[in-house]
Residue, then its C-alpha position, 0 to 999 in steps of 0.5 A: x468497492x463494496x465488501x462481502x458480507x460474508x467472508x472466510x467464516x462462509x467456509x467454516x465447517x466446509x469439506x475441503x476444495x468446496x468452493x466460495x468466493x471470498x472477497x470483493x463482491x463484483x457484479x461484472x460479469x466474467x471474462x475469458x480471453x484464450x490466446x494461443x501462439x508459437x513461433x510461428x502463429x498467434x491467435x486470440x479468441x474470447x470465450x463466451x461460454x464455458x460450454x466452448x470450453x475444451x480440454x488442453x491437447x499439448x502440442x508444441x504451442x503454448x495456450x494462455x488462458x485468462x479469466x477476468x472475474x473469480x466471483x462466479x463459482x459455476x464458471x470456476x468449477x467448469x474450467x477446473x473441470x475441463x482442465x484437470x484442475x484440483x478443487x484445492x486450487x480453484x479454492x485458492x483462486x477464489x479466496x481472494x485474500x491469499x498471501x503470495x505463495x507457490x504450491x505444485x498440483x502434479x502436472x500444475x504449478x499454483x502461483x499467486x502474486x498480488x497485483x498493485x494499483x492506486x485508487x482514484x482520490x479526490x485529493x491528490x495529496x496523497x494515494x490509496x494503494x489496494x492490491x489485487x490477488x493475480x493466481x497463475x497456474x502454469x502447466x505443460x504449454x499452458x497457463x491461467x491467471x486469473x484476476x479479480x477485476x477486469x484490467x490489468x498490467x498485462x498489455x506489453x507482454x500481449x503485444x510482444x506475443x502479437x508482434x513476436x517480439x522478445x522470447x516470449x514465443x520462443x518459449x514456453x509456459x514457465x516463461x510467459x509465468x516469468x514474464x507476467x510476474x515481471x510486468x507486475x513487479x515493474x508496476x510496484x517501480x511505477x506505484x513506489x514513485x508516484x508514493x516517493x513523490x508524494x511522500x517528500x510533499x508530505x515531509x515539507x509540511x510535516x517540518x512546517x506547518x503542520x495541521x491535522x490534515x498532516x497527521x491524516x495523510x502520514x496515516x494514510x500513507x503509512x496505511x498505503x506502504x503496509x499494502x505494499x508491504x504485504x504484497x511484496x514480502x512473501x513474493x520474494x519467498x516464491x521467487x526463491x523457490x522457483x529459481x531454487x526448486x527442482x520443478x520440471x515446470x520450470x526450464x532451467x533456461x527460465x531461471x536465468x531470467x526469474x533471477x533478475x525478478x528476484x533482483x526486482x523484487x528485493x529491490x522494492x522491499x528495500x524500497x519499501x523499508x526505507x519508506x517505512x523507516x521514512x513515514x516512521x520520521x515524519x510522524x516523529x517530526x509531526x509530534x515534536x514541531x506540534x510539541x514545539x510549538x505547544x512549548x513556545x505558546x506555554x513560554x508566552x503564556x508564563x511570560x507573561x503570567x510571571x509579569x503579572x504576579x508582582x503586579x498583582x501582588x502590589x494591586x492586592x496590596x493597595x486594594x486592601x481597605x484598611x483605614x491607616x495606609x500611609x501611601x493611600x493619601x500620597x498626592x502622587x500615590x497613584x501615579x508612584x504605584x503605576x511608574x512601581x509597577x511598570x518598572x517590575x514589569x520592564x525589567x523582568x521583561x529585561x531579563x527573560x529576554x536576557x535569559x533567551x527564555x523567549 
């Protein structure tokens, strides 16, 4: 994806609430899909325009607004117009590179979670996680996420809402916010197994032979788990407020069920440290197998220099060109210095082997 050239630096010297995008620069254009259900009814609507547009009436129906595409400051500013939204939270919505956080606007509740997925890679040796900032804003009977890319892991909980099937519309707002923020937390399971399996492939080439390919795909693995890292630490914090707030967003008969989130997310940060803790090993174990095997080609190398020193010395001793040697008018001379010199040589070879030196 190609990067902004601009980023927050854009926004410096800005009144607040003026709004820039920040982040990945898309060209798709923006999507809106509407789906308004209750007990009773559900019905779908695309939004072609921001001129169909109307502002929200309430009713005893719940209204779910979602918008695929942040990049577009105009279509932004007509939604915050139409439904009350304040410019400090549609800024947040397009600064793309938000923390996980909670924030309340009056009669809005801000949320923001990041959303995980893996890049496609031609090697399939290892992963690329990149996260997608997913902003909520969850008022009375009505709730807008808005996503940066057009896609996400929203599917079961619209064909709950189409079949009516679960709580999802017995309830209302708050509950359908928990119920997408359950989906995306199931999907860091997803993303952490595929990264588990890969990341015991890693480990089996780190304990054998490895190469720098090896110490390329712990890197990028490690790069990868600090992604998710990112993306689900704070997201306990939000999860907590929201269980411990006293938002009247938020029904009492919801937190029951943003308890087990809660319980999801922890889960994965334990998860993510132990994969850590596991990536932190295995550039250890590179190190010291690379070190090992540095140490036995050195072991063989002074090995065999150490043979040789002797060796040398004698083929120095009778290189010398002195006149007046006795041993250089030895009829056997020459064949006594190679049976002296093989001798040395088998029986230092002898003792290193004794020794265990190689």
């Amino acid at each position: 994806m190609e990067k902004l050239a601009t980023g927050l630096s854009r926004k410096s010297g800005l009144v607040p609430g003026t709004l820039v995008h920040v982040g990945d620069l898309d060209q798709h254009p923006v999507r809106i899909s509407v789906i308004e259900y209750d007990a009773d009814r559900v019905q779908e609507r695309l939004v072609t325009s921001t001129e169909d547009c109307v502002p929200h009436e309430g009713g005893k129906g719940v209204t779910w607004v979602n918008v695929e595409g942040v990049h577009d400051v105009q279509i932004i500013e007509r939604i915050g117009e139409c439904f009350g939204l304040h410019p400090l939270l549609l800024e947040d919505v397009m600064n793309t590179e938000q923390r996980p956080k909670i924030e309340e606007y009056g009669d809005y509740l801000y949320i923001v979670v990041r959303m995980l997925y893996e890049k496609s890679r031609e090697d399939d040796d290892t992963m690329d996680i990149d996260s997608e900032q997913v902003s909520f804003v969850v008022g009375p009977n009505i709730l807008f996420s808005f996503l940066e890319d057009p896609g996400d892991v929203f599917d079961p909980v619209r064909k709950r809402i189409r079949e009516n099937r679960g709580r999802v519309r017995k309830h209302g707002a708050d509950y359908l916010a928990y119920a997408l923020m359950d989906v995306i937390v199931d999907n860091y399971f997803t993303v952490l197994e595929r990264f588990g399996d890969l990341a015991e492939d890693l480990e089996q080439d780190a304990m054998g032979s490895p190469t720098s390919d090896t110490l390329q795909d712990i890197q990028l693995m490690k790069r990868a788990m600090i992604q998710v890292r990112r993306a689900v630490w704070p997201l306990r914090d939000v999860v907590n407020v929201m269980i411990r707030g006293d938002s009247r967003l938020i029904k009492r008969t919801t937190v029951v069920f943003l308890r087990d989130v809660y319980d999801h997310v922890i889960r994965v940060v334990d998860i993510v440290e132990t994969y850590r803790e596991m990536l932190g090993g295995l550039m250890e174990i590179y190190l010291s197998n690379v070190s090992n095997r540095m140490n036995e080609v050195m072991k063989v190398l002074t090995v065999i220099a150490t043979i040789f020193i002797p060796l040398t010395f004698v083929a120095g001793v009778y290189g010398m060109n002195f006149d007046h040697m006795p041993e250089l008018h030895w009829e056997h001379g020459y064949w006594y210095v190679w049976a002296i010199m093989l001798s040395v040589g088998l029986v230092m070879l002898l003792y290193f082997r004794k020794k265990k030196w190689f």
